[in-house]
N, C-alpha and C positions, 0 to 999 in steps of 0.2 A: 302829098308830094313826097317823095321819096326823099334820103338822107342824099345831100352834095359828098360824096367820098373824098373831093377832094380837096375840102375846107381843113384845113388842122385842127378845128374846135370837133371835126365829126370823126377823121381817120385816128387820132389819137388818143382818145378815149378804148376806139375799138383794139389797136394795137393792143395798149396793155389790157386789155381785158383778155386779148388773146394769151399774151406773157404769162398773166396770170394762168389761165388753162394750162398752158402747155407745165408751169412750177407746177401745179395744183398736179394737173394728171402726171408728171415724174414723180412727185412725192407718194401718192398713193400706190403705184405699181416699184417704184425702187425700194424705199421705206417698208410699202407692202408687205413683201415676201421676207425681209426682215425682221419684220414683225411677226409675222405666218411662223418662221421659225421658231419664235421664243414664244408660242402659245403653244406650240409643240415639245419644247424641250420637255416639259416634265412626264412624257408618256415613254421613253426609252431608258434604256441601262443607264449609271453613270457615265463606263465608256464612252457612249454613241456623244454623249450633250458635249466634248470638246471639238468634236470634229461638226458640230451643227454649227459653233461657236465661230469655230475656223472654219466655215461656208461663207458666212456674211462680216469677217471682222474685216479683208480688207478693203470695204466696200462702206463700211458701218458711218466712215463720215461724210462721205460723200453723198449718201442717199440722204442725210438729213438736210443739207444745204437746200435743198429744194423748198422745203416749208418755209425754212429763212426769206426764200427771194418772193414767193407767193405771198407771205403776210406783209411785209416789205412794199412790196408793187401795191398792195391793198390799199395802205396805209399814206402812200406817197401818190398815187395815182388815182385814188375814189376817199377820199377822207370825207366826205360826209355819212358815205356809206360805211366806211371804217371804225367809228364810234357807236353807230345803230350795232353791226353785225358783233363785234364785241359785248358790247353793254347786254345782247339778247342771248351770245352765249356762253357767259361770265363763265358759269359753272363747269360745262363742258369742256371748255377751253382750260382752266384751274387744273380740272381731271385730267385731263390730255398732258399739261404740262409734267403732273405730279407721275404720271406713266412714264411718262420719256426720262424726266431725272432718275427715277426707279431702273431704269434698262440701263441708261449712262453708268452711275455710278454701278451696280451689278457687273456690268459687262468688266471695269476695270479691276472691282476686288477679287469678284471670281479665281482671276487669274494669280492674284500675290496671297490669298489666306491660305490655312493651315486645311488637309484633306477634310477635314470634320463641318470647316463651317462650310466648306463648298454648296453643299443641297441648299445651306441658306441664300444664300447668292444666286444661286441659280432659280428659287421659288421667287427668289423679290424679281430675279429677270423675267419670269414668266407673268407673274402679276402684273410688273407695267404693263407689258406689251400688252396683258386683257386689258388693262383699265383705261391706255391710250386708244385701243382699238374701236373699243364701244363707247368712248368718249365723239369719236370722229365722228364713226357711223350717227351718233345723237345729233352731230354738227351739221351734218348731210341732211338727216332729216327733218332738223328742223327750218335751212335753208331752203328746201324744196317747200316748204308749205307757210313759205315768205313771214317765219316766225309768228304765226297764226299763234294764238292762246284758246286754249279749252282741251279737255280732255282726248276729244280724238285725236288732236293734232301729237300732244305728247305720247299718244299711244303708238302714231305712224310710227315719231322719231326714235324710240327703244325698238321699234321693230327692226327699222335701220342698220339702229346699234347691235342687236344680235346678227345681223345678218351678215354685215361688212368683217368681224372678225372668223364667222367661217368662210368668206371670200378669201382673205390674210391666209386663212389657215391653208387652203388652195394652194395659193402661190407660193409659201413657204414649201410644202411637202414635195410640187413639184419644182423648184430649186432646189431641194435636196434629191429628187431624183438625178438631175442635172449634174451636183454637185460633188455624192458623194458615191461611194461602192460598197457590195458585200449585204451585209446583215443590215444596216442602217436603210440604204437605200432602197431594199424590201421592206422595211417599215413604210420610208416613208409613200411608197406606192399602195400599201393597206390605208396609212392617211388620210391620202389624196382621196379614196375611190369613199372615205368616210366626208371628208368635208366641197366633195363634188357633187352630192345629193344635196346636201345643207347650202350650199350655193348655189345650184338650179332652186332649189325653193324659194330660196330670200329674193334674188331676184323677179322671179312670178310674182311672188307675193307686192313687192315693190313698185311693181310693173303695173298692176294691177289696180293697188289701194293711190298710186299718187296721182291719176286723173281724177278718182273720187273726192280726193282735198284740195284739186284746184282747178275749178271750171275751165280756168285759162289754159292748162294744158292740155286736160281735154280736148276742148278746142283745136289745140295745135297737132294732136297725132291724130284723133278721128272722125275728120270730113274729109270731104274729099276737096281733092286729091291728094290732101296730102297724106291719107293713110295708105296709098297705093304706093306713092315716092320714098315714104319711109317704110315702107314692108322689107327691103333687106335687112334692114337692124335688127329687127328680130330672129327674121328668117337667118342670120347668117350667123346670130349670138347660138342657135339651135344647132347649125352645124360644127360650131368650135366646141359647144357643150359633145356633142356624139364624138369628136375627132379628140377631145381630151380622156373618153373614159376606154374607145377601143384602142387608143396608144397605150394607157398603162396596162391595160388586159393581156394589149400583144407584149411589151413590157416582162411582164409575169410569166407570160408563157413561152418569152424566148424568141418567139419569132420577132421581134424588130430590138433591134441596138439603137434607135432614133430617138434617145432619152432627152433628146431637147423638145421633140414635138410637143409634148403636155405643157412645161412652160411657157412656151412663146404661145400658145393656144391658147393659153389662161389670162396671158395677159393682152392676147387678144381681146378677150372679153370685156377685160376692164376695161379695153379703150372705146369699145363701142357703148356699153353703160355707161362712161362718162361724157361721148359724144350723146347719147340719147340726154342726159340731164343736161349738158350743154344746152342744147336746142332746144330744151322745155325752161331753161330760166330765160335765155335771150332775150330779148336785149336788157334784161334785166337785173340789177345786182342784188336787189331785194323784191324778190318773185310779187308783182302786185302793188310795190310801191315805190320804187326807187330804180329809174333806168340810169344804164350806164353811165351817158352824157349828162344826166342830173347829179349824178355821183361824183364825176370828173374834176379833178381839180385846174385853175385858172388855166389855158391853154402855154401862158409864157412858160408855167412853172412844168406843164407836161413835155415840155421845148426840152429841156434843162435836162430831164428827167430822163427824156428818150435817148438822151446820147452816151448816160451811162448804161440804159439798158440795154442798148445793142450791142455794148462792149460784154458787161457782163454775162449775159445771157448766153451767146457763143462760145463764153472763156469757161461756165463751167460744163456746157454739153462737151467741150474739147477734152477736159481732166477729166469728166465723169466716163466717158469712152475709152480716153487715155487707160484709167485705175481698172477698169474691166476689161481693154486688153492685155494689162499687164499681168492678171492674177487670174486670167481663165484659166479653166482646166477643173482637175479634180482638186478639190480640198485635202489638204494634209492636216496631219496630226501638229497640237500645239506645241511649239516650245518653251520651256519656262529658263530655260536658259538666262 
């Protein structure tokens, strides 16, 4: 018998599972290319790394809020599943945290120390951003193979983790195409067309190995029908891969000025890989052992819960739109004024 949608014990579990998606997928595509950035920094001049700096600084705290409200909704909204998904990924999450304070405090001293220590500041900003990156990508993969133990499984989830910070790197170089002009922004188009190969790979390869580790989603992309209903996902992830590399080609060569196409293309991508993993954990928060509704906490308390989410959830897409149309444009140089 199919779920009642229109019990509260059924539609509110799925709400914020959705809330969650929607935190989870802004954090990895806003956060993203922020990151993509500061795995870049250390391959340019000194000059270029202020104005990479000033791409994402006014932007830098708003794109982290989003992890906030996703582990938030986690935590308040599936707590049973909230101490599982924690406890399995102590480690990775530690890393992740010890990356992110690494970029934090970097990003601010950067700006106040003496010419000399700067490279130091700028190498501990680059190091978070690996060590939060391939933290994630570890977090991804081990979620997808519902926290499986043995060998293969940890070998999926470092795959992951290499993979996701040359996805980062993607979207960083093309926000710098976006972002910035001149000599940098030819850089960052040699970038791009380096961590655009390394992201069609990871992808495939991901695409590939994670029906292997879990029958169930096997299952769910290849029988029929339903490998016929989902053929655009791929099929259409193929056409944003071709329409990201001949934008920057024509990019290079002069003929197009459409330096926004490669970004929004790219992050095209992420949303379709994150709806394709969507649809392969569904309806589940822990792939194989823990659905939604078994996760969900008491319906009163999701009552309670839903009233601040609708407030809040709206309030920061308004400021996070707000901060993006207020500072679009080309990036300028910093002032230490």
């Amino acid at each position: 018998m199919p779920p009642d949608l229109s019990a509260p014990a059924t539609w509110l579990p799925l709400f914020f599972f959705v809330a969650m998606g929607i935190s989870v997928l802004s954090y990895v595509v806003l956060d993203g290319y922020d990151l993509g950035v500061g795995l870049l920094l250390n391959n340019t001049a000194d000059h270029n790394k202020d104005m990479m700096i000033a791409s994402i600084g006014p932007f830098w705290d708003a794109n982290e809020t989003w992890i906030v409200l996703g582990v938030g909704l986690l935590l308040v909204a599936f707590p049973l599943a909230h101490g599982t998904v924690l406890t399995e990924l102590y480690l990775p999450v530690t890393a992740m945290l010890i990356g992110l304070i690494l970029r934090g405090v970097s990003f601010d001293f950067r700006v106040k120390v003496n010419i000399s220590q700067k490279p130091l500041w700028n190498f501990l900003f680059y190091l978070g951003s690996l060590i939060a990156s391939v933290a994630q990508g570890i977090m991804i993969g081990r979620l997808i193979v519902g926290f499986e133990s043995g060998f293969l499984g940890w070998v999926f989830a470092f795959l992951v983790g290499i993979c996701l910070p040359a996805g980062y790197a993607l979207l960083g170089s093309t926000w710098l195409i976006l972002k910035t002009e001149g000599e940098l922004q030819k850089q960052a188009m040699g970038w791009a067309k380096v961590s655009f190969w390394l992201t069609a790979a990871g992808i495939g390869l991901v695409s590939v190995a994670t029906p292997y580790f879990s029958p169930e989603i096997m299952n769910k992309w290849f029988v029929m029908p339903n490998i016929l209903w989902l053929s655009p996902i791929p099929v259409l992830t193929a056409v944003l891969f071709f329409l990201v590399l001949q934008s920057i080609s024509a990019l290079q060569n002069g003929t197009s000025r459409r330096e926004w196409v490669p970004f929004v293309s790219v992050v095209a991508i992420f949303w379709l890989s994150f709806f394709g993993i969507a649809y392969s954990i569904f309806p589940y928060v822990i792939v194989g052992k823990m659905t939604l509704w078994q996760a969900a906490a008491a319906t009163e308390s999701l009552y309670v819960i839903f009233w601040g989410a609708i407030i809040v959830l709206p309030t920061i897409l308004i400021y996070t739109f707000y901060s993006y149309r207020v500072f679009w444009g080309k990036a300028r140089e910093l002032s230490y004024q």
